[in-house]
MARTIMAR-620862 format. One record per residue: x, y, z of N, C-alpha, C, O in turn. Coordinates in steps of 0.2 Angstrom, whole numbers, padded with zeros to 4 digits, always signed. Each point is the difference from the previous one (the first is absolute). Example, Ala and Ser with C-alpha at 12.3 -4.5 7.8 and 13.67 -1.06 7.14 Angstrom:
residues 2
+0066-0028+0039-0004+0006+0000+0004+0006+0000+0005-0001+0003;-0007+0006-0007+0004+0006+0001-0004+0005+0003+0003+0006+0001;
This chain:
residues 331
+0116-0418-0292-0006+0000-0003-0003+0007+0000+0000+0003+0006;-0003+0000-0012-0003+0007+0001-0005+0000+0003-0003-0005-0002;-0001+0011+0006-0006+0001+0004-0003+0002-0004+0004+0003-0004;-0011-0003+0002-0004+0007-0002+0002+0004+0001+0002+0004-0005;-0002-0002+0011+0003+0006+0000+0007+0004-0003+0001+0006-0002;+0002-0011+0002+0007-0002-0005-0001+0004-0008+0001+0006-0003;-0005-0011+0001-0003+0001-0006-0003+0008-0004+0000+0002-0005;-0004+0001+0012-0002+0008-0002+0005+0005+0001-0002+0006+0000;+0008-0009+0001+0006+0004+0000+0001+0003-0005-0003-0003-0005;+0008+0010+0005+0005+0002-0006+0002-0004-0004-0003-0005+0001;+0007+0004-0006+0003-0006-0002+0007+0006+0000-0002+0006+0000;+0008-0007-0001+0007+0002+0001+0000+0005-0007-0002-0003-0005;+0003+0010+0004+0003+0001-0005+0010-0002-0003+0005+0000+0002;-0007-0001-0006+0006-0005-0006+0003+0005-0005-0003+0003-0005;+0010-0001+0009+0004+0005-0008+0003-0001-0004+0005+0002+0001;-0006-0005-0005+0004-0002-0008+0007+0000-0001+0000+0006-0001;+0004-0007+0000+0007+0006-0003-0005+0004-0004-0005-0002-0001;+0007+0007+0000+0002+0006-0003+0000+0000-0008+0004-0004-0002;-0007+0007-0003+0001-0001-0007+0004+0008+0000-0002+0006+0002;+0009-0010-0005+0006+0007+0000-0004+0006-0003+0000+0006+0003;-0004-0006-0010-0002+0005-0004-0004+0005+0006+0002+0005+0003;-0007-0009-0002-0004+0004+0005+0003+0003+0007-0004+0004+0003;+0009-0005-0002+0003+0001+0005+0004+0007-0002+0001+0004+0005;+0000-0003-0009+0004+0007-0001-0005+0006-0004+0002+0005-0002;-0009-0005+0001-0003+0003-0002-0004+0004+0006-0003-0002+0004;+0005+0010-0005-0001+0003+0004-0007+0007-0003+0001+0003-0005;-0005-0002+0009-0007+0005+0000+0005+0005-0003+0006-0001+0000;-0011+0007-0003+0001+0004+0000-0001+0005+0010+0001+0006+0000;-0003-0009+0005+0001+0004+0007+0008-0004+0001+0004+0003+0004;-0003-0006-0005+0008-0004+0000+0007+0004-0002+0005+0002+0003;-0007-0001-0010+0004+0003-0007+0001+0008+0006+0006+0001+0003;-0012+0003-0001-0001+0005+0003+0004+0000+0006+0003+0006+0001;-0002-0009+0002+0004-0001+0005+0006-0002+0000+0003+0001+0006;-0001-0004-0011+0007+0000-0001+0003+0006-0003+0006+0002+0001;-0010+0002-0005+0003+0010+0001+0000+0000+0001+0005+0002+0002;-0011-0001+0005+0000+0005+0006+0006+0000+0004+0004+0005+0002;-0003-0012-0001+0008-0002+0003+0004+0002-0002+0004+0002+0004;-0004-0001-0010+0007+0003-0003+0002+0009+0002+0004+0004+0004;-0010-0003-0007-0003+0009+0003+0003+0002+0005+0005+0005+0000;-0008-0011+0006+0001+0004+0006+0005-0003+0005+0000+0002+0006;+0006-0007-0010+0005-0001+0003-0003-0006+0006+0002-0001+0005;-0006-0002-0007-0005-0004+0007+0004-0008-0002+0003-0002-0005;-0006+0000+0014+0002-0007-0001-0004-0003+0003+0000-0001+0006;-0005-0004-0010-0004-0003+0002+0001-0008+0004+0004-0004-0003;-0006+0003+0009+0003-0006+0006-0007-0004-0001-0005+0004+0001;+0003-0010-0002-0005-0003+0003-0001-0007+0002+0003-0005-0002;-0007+0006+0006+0002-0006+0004-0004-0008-0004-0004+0001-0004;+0006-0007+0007-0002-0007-0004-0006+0000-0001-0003-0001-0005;+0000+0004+0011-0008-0001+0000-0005+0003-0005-0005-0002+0000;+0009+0009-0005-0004+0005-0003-0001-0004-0006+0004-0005-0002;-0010+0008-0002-0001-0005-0008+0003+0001-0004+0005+0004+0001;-0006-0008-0006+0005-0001-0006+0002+0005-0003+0005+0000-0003;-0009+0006+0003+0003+0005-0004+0001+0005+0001+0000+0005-0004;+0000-0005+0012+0005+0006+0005+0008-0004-0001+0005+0002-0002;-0006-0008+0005+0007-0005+0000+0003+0002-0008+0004+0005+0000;-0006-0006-0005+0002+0001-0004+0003+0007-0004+0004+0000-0005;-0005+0005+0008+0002+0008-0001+0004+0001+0006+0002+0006+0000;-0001-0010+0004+0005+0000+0007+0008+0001-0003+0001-0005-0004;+0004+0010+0006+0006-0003-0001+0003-0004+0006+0006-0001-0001;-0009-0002+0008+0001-0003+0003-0008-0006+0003-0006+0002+0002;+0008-0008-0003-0006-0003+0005+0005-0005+0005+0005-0003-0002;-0009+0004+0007+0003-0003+0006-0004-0001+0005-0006+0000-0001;+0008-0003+0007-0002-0001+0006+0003+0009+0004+0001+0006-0002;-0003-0009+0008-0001+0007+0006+0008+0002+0001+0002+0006-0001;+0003-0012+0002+0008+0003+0000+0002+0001-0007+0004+0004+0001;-0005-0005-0005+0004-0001-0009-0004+0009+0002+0003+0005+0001;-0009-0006-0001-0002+0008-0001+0002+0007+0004+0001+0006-0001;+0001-0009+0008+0006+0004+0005+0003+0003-0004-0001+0005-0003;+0006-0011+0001+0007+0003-0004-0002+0002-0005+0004+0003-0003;-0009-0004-0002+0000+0006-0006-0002+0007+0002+0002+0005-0003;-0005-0006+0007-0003+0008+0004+0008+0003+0002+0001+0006-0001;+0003-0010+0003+0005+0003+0006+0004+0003-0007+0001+0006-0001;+0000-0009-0003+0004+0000-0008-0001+0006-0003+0004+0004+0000;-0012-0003-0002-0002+0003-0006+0003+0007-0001-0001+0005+0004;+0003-0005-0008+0002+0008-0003-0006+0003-0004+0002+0006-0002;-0006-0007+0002-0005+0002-0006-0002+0008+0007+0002+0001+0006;-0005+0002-0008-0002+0008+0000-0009-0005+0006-0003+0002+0005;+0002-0005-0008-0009-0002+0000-0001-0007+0002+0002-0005-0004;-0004+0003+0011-0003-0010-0002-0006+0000+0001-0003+0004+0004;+0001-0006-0007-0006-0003+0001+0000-0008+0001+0002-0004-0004;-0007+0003+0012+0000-0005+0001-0006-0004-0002-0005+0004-0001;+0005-0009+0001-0007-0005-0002+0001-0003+0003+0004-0004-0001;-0007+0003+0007+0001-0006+0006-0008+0003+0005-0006+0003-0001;+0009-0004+0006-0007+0005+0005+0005+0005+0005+0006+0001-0002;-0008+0002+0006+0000+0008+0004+0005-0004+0002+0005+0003-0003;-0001-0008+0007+0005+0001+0005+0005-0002-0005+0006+0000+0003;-0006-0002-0008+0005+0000-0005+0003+0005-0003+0006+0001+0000;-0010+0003-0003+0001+0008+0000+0004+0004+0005+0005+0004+0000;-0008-0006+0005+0003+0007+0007+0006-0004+0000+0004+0002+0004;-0001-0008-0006+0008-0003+0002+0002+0001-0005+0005-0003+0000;-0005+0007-0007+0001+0003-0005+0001+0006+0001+0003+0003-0003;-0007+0001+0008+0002+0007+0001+0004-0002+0006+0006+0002-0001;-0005-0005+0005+0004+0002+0006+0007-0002+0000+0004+0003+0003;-0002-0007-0008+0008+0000-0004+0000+0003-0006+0004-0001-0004;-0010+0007+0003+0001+0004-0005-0003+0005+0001-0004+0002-0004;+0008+0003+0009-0006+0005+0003+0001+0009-0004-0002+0006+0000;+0008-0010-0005-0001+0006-0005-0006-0001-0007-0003+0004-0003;+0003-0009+0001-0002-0003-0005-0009+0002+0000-0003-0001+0005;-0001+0003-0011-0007-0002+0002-0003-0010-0002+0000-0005-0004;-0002+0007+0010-0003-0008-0001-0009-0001-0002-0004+0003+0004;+0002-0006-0009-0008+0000-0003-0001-0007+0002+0004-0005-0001;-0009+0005+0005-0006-0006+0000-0006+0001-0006-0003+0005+0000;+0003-0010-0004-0005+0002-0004-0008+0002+0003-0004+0005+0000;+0003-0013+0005-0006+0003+0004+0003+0000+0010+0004-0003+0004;-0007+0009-0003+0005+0001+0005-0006-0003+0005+0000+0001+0006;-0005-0005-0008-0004-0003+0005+0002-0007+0000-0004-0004+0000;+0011+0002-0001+0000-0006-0003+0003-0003+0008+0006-0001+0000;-0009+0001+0005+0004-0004+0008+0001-0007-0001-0001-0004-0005;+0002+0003+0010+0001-0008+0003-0002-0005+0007+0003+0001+0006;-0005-0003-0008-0005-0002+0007+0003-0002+0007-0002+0001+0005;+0009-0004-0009+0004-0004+0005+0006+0007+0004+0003-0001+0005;-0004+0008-0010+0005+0004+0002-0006+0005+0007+0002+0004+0004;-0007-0007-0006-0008+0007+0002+0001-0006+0008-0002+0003+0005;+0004-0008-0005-0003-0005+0007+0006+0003+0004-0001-0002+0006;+0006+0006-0007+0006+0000+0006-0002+0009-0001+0003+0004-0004;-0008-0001+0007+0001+0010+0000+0006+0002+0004+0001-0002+0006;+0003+0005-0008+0005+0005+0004+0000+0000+0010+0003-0003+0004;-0008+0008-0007-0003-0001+0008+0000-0006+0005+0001+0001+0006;-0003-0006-0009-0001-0007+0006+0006-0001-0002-0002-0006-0002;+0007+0006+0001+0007-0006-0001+0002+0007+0006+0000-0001+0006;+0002+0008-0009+0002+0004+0006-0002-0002+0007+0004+0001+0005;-0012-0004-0003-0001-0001+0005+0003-0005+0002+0002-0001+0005;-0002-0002-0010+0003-0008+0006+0009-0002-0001+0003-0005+0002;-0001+0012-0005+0011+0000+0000-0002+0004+0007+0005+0000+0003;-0012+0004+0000+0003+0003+0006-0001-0006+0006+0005-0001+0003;-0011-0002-0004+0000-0004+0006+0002-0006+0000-0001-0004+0005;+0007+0001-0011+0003-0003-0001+0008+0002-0002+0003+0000-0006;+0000+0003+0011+0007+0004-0003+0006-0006+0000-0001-0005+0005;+0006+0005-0009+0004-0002+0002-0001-0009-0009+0004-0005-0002;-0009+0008-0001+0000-0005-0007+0003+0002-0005+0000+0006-0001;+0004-0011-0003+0000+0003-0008-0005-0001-0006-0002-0005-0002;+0000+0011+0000-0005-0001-0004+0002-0003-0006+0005+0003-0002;-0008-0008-0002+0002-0002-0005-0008+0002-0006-0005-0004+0001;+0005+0008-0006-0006+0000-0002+0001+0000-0008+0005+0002-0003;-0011-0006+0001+0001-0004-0005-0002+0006-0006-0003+0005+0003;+0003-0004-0009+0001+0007-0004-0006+0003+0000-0001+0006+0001;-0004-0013-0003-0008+0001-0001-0002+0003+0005-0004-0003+0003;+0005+0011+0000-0001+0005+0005+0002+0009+0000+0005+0002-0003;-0010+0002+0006+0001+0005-0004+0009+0004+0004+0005-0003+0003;-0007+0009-0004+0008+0004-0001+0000+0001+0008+0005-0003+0003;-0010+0006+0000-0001+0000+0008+0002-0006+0004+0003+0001+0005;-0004-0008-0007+0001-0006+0002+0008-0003+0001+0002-0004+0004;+0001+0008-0010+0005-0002-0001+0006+0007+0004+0006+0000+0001;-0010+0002-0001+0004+0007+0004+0000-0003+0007+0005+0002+0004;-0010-0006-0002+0002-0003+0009+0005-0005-0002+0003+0000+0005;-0002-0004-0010+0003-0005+0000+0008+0000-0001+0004+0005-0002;-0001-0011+0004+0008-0003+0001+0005+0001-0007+0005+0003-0001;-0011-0009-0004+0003-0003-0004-0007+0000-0006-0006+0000+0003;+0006-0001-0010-0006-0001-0003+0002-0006-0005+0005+0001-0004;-0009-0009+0002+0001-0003-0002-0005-0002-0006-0006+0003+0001;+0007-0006-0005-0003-0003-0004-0002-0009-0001+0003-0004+0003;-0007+0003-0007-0001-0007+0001+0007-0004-0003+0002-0006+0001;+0001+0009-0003+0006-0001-0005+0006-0002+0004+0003-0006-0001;-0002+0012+0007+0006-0001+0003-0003+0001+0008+0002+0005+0003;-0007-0007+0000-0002-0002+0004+0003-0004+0005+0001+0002+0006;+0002-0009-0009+0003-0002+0004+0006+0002+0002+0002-0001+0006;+0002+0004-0010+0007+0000-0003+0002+0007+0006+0005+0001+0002;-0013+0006+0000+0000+0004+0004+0001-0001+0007+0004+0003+0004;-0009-0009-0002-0002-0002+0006+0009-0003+0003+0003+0000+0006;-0002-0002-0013+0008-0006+0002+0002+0007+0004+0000-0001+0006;+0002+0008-0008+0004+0004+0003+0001+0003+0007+0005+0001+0003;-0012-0002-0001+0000+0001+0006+0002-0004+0006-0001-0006+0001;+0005+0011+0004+0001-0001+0005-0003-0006+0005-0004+0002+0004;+0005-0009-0004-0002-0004+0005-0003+0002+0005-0006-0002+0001;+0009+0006+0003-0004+0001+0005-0006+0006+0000-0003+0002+0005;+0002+0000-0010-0006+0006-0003-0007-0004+0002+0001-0006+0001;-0004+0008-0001-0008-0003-0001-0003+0005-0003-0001+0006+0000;-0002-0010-0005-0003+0003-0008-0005+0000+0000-0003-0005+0002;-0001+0011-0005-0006+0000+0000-0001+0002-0007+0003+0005-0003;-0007-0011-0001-0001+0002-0008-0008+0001-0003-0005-0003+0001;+0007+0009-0003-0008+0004-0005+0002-0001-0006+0005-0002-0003;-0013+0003+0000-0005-0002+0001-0002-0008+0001-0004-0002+0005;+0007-0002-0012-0005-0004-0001+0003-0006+0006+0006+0000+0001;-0009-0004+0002-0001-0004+0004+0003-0008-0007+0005-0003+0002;-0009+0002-0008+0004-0006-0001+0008-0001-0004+0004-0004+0001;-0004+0010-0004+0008+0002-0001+0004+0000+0007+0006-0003+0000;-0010+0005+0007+0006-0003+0005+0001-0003+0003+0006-0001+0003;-0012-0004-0003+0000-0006+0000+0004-0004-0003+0004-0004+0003;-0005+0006-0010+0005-0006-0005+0009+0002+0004+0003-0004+0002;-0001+0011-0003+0006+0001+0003+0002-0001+0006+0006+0001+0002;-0012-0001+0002+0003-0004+0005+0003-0007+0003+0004-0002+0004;-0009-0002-0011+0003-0005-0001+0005-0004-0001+0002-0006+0002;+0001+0012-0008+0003+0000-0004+0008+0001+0002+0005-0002-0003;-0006+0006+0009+0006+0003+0002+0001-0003+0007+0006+0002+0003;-0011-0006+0002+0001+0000+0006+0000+0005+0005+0003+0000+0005;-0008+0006-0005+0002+0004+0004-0009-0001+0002-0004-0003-0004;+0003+0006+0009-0006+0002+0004-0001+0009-0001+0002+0005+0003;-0007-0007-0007-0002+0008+0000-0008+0002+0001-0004-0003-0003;+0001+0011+0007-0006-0002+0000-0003+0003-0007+0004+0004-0002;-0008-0006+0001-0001+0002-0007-0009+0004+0002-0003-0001+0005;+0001+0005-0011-0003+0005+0001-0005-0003-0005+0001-0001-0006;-0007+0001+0009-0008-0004-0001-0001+0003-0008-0006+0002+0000;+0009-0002-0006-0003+0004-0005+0002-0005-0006+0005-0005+0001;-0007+0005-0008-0001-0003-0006-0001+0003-0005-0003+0006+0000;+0004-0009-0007-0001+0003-0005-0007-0003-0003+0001-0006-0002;-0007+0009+0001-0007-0003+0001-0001-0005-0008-0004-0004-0002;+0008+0006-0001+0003-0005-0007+0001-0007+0000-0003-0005-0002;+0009+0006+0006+0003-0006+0002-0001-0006+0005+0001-0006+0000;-0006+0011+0005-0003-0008+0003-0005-0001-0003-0004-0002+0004;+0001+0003-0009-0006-0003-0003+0002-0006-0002-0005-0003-0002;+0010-0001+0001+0003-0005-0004-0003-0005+0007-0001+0002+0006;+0000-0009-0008-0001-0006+0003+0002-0006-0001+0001-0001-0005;+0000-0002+0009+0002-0005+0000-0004-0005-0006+0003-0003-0005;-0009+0004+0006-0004-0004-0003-0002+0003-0008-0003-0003-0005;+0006+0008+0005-0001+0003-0006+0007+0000-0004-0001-0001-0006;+0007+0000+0008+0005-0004-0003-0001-0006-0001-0002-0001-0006;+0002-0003+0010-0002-0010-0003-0004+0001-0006+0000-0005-0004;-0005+0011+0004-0004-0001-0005+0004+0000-0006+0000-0004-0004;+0004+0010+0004+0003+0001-0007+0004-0004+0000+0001-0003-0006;+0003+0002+0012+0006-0007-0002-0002-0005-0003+0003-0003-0004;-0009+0000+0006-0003-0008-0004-0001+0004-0004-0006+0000+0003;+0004+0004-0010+0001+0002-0006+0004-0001-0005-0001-0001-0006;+0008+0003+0012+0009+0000-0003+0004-0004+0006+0003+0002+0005;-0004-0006-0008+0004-0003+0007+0004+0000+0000+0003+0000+0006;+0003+0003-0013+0007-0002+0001+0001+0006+0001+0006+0002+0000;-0011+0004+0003+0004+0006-0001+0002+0002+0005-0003-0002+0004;+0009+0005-0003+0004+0002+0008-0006+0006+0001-0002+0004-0005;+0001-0003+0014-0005+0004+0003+0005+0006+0002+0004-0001+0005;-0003+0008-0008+0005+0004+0003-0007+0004+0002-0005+0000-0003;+0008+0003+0008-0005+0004+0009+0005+0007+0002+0006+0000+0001;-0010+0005-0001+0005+0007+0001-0003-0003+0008-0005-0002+0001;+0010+0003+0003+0003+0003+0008-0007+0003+0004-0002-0001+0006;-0001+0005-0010-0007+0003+0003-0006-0006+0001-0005+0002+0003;+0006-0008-0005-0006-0004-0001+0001-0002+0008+0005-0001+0004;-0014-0002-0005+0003-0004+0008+0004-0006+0001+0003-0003-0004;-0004+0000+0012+0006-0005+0001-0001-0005-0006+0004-0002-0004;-0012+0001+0006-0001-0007-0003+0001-0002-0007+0000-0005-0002;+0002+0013-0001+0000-0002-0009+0006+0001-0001+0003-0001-0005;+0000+0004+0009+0009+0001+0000+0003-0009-0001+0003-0003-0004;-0006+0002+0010+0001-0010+0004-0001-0004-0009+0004-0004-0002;-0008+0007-0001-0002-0005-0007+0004+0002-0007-0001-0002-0006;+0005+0007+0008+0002+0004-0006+0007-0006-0001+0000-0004+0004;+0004+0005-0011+0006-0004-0001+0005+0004+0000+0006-0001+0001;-0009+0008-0002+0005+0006+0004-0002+0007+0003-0005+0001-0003;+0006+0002+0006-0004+0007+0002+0005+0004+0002+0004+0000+0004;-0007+0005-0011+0009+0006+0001-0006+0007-0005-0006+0000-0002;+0010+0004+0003+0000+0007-0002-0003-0001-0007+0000-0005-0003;-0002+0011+0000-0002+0000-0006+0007+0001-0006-0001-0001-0006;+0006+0004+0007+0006-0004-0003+0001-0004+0001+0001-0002-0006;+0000-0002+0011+0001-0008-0002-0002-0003-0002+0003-0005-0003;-0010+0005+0002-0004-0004-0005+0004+0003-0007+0002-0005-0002;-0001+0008+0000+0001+0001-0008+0006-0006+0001-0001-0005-0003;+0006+0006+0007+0009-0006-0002-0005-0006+0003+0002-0005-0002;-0006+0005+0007+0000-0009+0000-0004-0001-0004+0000-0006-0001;-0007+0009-0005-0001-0003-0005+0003-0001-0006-0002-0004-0004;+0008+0009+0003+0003-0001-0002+0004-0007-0004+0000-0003-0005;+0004+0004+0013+0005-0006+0001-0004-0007+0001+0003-0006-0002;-0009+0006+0003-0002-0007+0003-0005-0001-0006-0005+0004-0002;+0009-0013-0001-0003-0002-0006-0010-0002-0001-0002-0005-0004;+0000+0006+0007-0009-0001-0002+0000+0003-0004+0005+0003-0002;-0013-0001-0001-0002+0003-0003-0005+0004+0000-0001+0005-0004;-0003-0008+0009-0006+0003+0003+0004+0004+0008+0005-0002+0001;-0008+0005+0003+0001+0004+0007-0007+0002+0000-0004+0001-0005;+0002-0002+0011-0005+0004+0005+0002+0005+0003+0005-0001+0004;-0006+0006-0004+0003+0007+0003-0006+0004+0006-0005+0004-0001;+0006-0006+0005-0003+0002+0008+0002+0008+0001+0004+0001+0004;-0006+0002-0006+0002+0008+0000-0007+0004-0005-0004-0003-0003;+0005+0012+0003-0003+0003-0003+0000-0002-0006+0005-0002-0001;-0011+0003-0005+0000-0003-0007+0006+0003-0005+0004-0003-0004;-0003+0011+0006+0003+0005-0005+0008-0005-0001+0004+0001-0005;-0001-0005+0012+0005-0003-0002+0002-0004-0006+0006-0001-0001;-0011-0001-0002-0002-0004-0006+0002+0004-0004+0006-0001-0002;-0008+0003+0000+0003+0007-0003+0008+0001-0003+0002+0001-0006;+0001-0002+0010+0010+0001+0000+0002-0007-0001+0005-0002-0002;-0010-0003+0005+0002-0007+0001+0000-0004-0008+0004-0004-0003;-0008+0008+0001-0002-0001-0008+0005+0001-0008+0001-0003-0005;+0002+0010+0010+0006+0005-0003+0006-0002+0000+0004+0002-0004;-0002-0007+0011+0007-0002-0001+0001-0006+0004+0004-0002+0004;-0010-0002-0006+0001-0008+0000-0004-0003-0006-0004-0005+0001;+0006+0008-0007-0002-0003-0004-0003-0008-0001+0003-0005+0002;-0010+0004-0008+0000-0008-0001-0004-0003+0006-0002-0005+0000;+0003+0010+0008-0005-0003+0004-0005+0000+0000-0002+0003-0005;-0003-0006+0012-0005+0001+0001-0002+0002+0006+0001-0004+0004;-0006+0010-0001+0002+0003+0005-0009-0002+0002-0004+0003-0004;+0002-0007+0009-0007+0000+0006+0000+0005+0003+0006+0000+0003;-0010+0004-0001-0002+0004+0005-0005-0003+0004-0006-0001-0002;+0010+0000+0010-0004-0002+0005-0006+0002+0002-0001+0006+0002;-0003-0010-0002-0007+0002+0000-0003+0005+0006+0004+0002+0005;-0011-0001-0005-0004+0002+0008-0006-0004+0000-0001-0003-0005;-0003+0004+0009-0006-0001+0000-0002+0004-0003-0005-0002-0003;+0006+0009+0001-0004+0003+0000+0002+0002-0009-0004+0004-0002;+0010-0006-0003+0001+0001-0005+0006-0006-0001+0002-0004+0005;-0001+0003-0012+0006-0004-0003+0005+0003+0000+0005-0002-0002;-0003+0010+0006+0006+0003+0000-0001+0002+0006-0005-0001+0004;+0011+0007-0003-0002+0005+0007+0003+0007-0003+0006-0001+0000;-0007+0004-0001+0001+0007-0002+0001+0004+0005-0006+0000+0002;+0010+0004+0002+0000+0004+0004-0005+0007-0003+0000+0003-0006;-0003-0002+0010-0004+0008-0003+0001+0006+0002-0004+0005+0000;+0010-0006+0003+0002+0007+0001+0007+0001-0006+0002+0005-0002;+0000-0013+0000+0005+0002-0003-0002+0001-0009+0003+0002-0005;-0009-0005+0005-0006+0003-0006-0001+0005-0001-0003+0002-0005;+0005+0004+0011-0005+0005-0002+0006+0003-0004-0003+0005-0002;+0009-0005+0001+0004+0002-0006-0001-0003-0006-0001-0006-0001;+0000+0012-0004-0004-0003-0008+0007+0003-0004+0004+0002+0004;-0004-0003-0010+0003+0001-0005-0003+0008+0000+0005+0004-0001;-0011-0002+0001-0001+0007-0005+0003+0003+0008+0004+0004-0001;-0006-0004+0007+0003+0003+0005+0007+0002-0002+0001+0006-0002;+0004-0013+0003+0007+0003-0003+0001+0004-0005+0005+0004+0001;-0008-0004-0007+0001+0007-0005-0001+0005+0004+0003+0005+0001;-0010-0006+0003-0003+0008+0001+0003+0001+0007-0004+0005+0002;+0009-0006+0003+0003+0002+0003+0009+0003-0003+0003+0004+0002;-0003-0009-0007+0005+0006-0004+0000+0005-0005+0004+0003-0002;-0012-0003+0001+0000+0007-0001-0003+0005+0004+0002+0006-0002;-0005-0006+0006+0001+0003+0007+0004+0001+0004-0001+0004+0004;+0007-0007-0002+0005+0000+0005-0004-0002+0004+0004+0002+0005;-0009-0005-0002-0002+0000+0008-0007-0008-0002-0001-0002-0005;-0001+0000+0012+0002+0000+0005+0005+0000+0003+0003-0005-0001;+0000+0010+0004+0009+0000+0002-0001-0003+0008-0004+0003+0003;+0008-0007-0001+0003-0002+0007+0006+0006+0004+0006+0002-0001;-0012-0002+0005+0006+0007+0007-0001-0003+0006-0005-0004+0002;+0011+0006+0000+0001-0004+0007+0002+0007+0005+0001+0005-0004;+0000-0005+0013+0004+0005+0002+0004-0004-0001+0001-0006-0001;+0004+0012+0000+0008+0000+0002+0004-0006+0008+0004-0003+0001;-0010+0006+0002+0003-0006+0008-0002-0006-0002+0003-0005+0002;-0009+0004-0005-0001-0006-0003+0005-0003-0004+0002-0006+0002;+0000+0009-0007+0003-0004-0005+0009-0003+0003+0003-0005-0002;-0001+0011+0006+0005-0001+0004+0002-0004+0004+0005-0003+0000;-0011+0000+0004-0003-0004+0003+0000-0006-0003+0004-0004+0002;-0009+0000-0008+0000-0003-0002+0006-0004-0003+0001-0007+0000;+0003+0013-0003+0006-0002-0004+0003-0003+0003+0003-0004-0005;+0000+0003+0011+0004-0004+0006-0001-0007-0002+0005-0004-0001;-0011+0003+0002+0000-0009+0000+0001-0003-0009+0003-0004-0002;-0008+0008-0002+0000-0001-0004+0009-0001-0003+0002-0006-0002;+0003+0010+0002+0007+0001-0001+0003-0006+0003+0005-0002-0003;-0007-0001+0009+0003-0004+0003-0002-0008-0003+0004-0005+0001;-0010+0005-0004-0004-0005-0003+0006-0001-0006+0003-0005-0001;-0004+0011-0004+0003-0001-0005+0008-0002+0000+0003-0004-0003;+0001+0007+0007+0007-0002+0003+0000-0006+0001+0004-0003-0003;-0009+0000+0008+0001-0009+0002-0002-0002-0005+0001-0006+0001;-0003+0006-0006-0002-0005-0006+0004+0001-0004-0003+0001-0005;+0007-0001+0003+0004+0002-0005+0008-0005+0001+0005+0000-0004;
């Protein structure tokens, strides 16, 4: 039964399919950016999250690893990434010849900003003798102390690799290592941080949408908490949601993750229908740092070349280790 308080809720945003006509018609800052492209030898990456008409002018969208290996790939002279700051810098650090552009270079991440440099150094000192497992969403510094670097993707498949008798300590987010500790049987300490996106989602705020769409399967990204993980019918990466809604015959899905995924969900599962998980606080969740990338930025960082992503040299050196080792075990 709904509460009052129930009732002064959001109500769910509902994505349609796709009408194909509109779907292929593109701005004049769009049209714009596909010369500059050509121009400047550039190769545009962006991530699920970004809106429909960055996604759209992308020669890749993906997740955090699909974006590894195009960064690791790219022959283009130029990338430009469309993701936030620690995405970038994992594009310059397997690309440390290449220029790498953030459209907005204020673009951070809450979940990479909760593990600083400094405090994980503190505690590999007073804690010697761990394998650091750290999950991508973290900056270049972070990953430069680090073992091994994972994604929601191949998280578990990372953790499988290690050594039995290791004891692991995984950064940042605390419900990604939860779920793979799960997931994998292993005991690890996990480090107190989150993506401030992801746990807004509720228990109570799913039931909502679900008694809406009852028959729809609840798919949950790895970052949400225990409780909505527990109520999901699947909880996987933001690639896997595109082949399990694929593959699996409903028509309606509830998608537990940032809105911008909707987006791609729309593009290559045609004929569905995609629920974005609600908040209290809205019918979607928008990450806003991953907002603060526009469409007219991407033009106008290809016609400026910059903001450019630089790292030191011991840095990227550093960093590359785990990263390399990440991309070798998933494959």
């Amino acid at each position: 039964m709904m509460s009052q308080h129930d009732s002064l809720l959001p109500g769910p945003l509902v994505f349609q399919p796709l009408d194909p006509a509109a779907a292929t018609r593109l701005s004049a800052v769009q049209e714009e950016i596909l010369y500059l492209k050509r121009e400047r030898n550039a190769v545009i990456l962006a991530h699920n999250y970004q809106v429909d008409e960055i996604q759209r002018v992308a020669d890749f969208v993906g997740d955090s690893l699909g974006l590894s290996y195009k960064a690791a790939e790219a022959d283009a002279e130029l990338i430009v990434f469309c993701g936030v700051h620690f995405m970038a810098e994992t594009a310059k650090i397997v690309n440390p010849a290449k220029t790498v552009l953030l459209p907005e270079l204020a673009a951070g991440c809450s979940l990479s900003d909760s593990c600083p440099a400094e405090q994980l150094a503190a505690y590999k000192e007073a804690n010697p003798g761990l394998y650091v497992v750290a999950y991508i969403n973290c900056s270049a510094e972070v990953k430069a102390l680090c073992d091994v670097i994972c994604t929601s993707g191949n998280a578990e498949k990372i953790v499988g690799r290690i050594p039995p008798e290791r004891e692991i300590l995984f950064v940042p987010d605390q419900n990604l290592g939860q779920w793979v500790a799960r997931k994998t049987g292993r005991q690890m300490r996990l480090w107190p941080g989150s993506c401030y996106a992801h746990v807004l989602y509720t228990v109570r705020n799913i039931e909502r949408v679900k008694a809406l769409f009852p028959c729809a399967p609840v798919v949950a990204h790895p970052e949400c908490i225990e409780a909505v993980r527990d109520m999901a019918d699947i909880v996987c990466s933001t690639e896997k949601m595109v082949a399990y809604c694929q593959e699996t015959p409903a028509d309606t899905f509830i998608i537990v993750t940032e809105t911008g995924m909707m987006n791609r969900l729309r593009r290559e599962v045609p004929g569905k229908t995609f629920v974005a998980g609600p908040t209290d606080l809205c019918g979607c969740n928008d990450c806003r740092f991953m907002k603060m990338n526009t469409i007219e930025k991407v033009r106008d960082c290809l016609r400026s070349g910059g903001p450019q992503i630089e790292l030191p040299e011991a840095t990227i050196r550093a960093a590359e280790l785990p990263i390399r080792r990440m991309l070798e075990w998933s494959r």
